[in-house]
C-alpha positions as CSV (number, residue, x, y, z in Angstrom):
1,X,68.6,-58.8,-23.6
2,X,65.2,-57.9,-25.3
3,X,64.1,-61.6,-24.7
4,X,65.1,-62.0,-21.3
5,X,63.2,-59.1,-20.4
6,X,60.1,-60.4,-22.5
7,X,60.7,-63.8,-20.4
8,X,60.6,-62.1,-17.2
9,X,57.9,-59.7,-18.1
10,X,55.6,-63.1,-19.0
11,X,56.6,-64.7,-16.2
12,X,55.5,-61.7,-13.4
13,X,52.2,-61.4,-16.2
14,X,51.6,-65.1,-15.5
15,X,52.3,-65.2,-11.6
16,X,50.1,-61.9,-11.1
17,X,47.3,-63.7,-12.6
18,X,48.0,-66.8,-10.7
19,X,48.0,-64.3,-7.5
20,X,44.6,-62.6,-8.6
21,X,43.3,-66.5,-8.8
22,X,44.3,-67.9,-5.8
23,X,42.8,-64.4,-4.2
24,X,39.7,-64.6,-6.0
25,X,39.0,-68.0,-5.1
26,X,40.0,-67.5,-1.6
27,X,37.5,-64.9,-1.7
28,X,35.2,-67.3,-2.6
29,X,35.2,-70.1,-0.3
30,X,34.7,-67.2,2.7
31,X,31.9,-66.4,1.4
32,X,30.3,-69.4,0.6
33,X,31.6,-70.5,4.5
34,X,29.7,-66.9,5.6
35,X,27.0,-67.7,4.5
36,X,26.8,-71.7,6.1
37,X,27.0,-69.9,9.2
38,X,24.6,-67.2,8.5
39,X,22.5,-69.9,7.6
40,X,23.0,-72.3,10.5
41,X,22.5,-69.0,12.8
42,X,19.0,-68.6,11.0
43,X,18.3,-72.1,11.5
44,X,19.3,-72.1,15.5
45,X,17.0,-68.8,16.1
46,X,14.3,-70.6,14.3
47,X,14.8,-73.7,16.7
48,X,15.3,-71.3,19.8
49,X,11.7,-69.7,18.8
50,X,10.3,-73.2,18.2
51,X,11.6,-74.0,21.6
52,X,10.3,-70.9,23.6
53,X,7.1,-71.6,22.1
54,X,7.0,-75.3,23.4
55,X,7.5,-74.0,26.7
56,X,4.8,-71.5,26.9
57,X,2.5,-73.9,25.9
58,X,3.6,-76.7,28.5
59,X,3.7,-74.1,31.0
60,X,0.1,-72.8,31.1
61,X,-1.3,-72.0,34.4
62,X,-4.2,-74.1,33.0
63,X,-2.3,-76.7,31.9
64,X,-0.5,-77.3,34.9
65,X,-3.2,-76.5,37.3
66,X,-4.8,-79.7,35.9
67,X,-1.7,-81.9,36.4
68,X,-1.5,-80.4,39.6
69,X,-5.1,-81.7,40.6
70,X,-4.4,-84.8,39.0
71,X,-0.8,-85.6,40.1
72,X,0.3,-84.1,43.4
73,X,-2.8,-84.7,45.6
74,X,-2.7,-81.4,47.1
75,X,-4.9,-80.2,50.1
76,X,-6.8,-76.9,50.8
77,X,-4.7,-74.4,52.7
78,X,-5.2,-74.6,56.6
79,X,-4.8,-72.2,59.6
80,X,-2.7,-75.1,61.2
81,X,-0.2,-74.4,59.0
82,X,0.8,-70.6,59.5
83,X,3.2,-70.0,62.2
84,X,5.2,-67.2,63.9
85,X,8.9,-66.4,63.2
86,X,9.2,-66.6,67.0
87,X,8.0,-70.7,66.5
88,X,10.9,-71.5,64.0
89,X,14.3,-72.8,65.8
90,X,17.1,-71.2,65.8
91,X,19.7,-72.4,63.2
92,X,22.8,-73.5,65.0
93,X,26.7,-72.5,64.3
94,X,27.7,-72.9,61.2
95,X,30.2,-75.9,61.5
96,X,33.3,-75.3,59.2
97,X,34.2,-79.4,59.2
98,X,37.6,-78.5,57.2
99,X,38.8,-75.5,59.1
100,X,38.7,-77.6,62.3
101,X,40.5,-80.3,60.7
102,X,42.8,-78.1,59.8
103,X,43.4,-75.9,63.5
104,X,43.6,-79.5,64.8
105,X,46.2,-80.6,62.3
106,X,48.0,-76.6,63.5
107,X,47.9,-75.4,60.2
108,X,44.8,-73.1,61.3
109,X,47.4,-70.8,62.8
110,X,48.1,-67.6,60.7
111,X,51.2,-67.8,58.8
112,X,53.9,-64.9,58.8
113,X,54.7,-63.5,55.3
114,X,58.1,-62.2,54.2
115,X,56.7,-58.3,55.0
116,X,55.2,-59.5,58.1
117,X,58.6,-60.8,59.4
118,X,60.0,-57.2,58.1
119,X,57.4,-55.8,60.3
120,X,57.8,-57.5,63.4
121,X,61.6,-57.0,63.2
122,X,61.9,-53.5,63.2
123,X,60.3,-51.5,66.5
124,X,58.1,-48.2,65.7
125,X,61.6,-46.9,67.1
126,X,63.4,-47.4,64.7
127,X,65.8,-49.9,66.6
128,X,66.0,-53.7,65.0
């Protein structure tokens, strides 16, 4: 009886510390994995800075006031170009090209739900 017990007191000794192992080492590979991806974050901030950067350069009013002059050909501002609000045209209807497909397909027509039907079938009298 004595060496059944010592048999079965080895055996939970043995699978504790296979436990405590398989836990530690677990432990382990999360933190090694953390701290990839605390390091990739680092590295991505460090390209989003390198980025923003970039643009503030290439977006200088300097900067793009000379490509302005030298690309787009632009001309000095004239009074011939101001006008009233009274000098625009009006916009027109707005043309819904689907919902007048659809009223002349019919289907435009309001449908009658379940508590509609309900509704219309009983009279504010209270006669069906």
């Amino acid at each position: 009886m004595i060496k059944l017990l010592h048999v079965v007191a080895i055996g939970a000794l043995v699978s504790s510390a296979l436990y405590a192992y398989t836990i530690k080492y677990g432990t382990t590979l999360e933190a090694e994995q953390l701290q990839k991806i605390k390091s990739k974050a680092q590295r991505e901030r460090d390209a989003i800075a390198v980025l923003k950067a970039e643009w503030q350069f290439l977006t200088r009013p300097d900067r793009l006031q000379t490509l302005a002059d030298r690309h787009l050909d632009l001309q000095p501002f004239s009074v011939t170009q101001v006008v009233r609000a009274s000098d625009i045209p009006n916009r027109g209807p707005k043309v819904d090209a689907i919902g007048r497909k659809l009223e002349d397909l019919g289907l435009g027509l309001p449908t009658e739900t379940p508590r509609d039907r309900k509704a219309s079938a009983t009279t504010p009298g209270g006669r069906p």
